[in-house]
C-alpha positions as CSV (number, residue, x, y, z in Angstrom):
1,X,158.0,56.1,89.9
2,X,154.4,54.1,89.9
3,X,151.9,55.8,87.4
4,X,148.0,56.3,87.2
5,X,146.6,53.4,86.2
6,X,145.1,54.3,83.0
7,X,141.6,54.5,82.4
8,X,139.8,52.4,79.4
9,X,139.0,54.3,76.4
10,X,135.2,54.0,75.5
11,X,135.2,51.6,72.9
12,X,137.8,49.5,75.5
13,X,134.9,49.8,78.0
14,X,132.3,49.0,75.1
15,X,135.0,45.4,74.4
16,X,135.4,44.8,78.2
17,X,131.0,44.7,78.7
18,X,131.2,42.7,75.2
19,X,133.6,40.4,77.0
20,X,131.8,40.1,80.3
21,X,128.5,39.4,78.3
22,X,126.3,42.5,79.9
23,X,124.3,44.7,77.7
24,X,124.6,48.0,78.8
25,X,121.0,47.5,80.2
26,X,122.2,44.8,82.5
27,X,125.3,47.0,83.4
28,X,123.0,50.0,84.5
29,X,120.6,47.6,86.5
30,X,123.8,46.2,88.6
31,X,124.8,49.2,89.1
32,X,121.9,51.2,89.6
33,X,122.5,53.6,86.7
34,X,120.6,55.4,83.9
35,X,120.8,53.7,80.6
36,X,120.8,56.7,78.8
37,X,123.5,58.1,80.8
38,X,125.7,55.6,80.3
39,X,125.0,55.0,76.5
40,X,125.6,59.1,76.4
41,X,128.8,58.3,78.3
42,X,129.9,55.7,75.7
43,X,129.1,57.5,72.8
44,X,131.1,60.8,74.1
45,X,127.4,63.2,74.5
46,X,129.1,63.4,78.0
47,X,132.2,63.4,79.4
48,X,131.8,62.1,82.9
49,X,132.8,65.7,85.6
50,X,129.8,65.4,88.1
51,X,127.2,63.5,89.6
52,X,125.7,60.2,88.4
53,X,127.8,61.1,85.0
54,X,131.2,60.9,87.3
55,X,130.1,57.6,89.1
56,X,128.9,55.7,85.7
57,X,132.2,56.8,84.4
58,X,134.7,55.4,87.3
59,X,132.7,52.3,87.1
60,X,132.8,51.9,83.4
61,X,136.5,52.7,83.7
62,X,137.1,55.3,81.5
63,X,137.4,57.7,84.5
64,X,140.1,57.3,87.5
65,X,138.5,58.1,90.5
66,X,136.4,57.4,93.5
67,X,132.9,56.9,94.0
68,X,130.7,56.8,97.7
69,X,129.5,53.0,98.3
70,X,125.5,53.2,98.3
71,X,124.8,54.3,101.9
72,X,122.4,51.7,103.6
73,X,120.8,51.7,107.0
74,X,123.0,49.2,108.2
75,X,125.7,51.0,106.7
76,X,124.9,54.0,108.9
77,X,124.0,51.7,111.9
78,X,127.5,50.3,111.6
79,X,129.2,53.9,111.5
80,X,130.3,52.5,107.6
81,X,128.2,56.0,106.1
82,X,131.5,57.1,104.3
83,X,133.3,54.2,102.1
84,X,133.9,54.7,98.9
85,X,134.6,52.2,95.9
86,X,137.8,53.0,95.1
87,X,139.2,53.2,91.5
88,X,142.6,54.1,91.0
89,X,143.2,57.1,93.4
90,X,143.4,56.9,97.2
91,X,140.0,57.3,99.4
92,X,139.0,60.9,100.0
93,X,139.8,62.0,103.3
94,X,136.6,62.1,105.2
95,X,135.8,64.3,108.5
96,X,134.8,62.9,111.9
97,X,132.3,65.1,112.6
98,X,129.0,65.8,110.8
99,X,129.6,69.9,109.3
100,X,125.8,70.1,110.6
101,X,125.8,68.6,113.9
């Protein structure tokens, strides 16, 4: 039976930015991310559920999941508008149509 990978602990994601040689400044700025989120993240203030919180968190790796790819205009031109970095769980299934349209 294959397992979930498991996701770093905080102080493994801590070693593993240590190890790439990124502050967490440099991190947030790749990744278009609030520093203070992510040092809240890494410090345990917040534990990652929603938002911004859930997207630092799959990309720090302490959180299995997905996250949407940033949507661009060529993105959309291309019909690309719903990719998602994936992190250890399959893609969410995604509609054809618009629910507005």
């Amino acid at each position: 039976m294959d397992t979930m990978p498991s996701p770093f602990t905080r102080e493994q994601a801590r070693a593993e930015l240590d190890r790439l040689g990124l502050s967490i400044a440099e991190f947030c700025r790749r990744n278009t991310l609030n520093t203070s989120l992510v040092s809240d993240l890494l410090n345990g203030r917040k534990k990652g559920r929603r938002g911004e919180a859930h997207r630092a968190a799959v990309l720090l790796g302490i959180k299995v999941g997905t996250v949407p790819s940033a949507i661009t205009t060529s993105a959309l031109a291309q019909g690309r508008c719903h990719e998602h970095i994936q992190t250890g769980l399959p893609s969410l299934p995604v509609a054809d149509a618009h629910p507005y349209q």
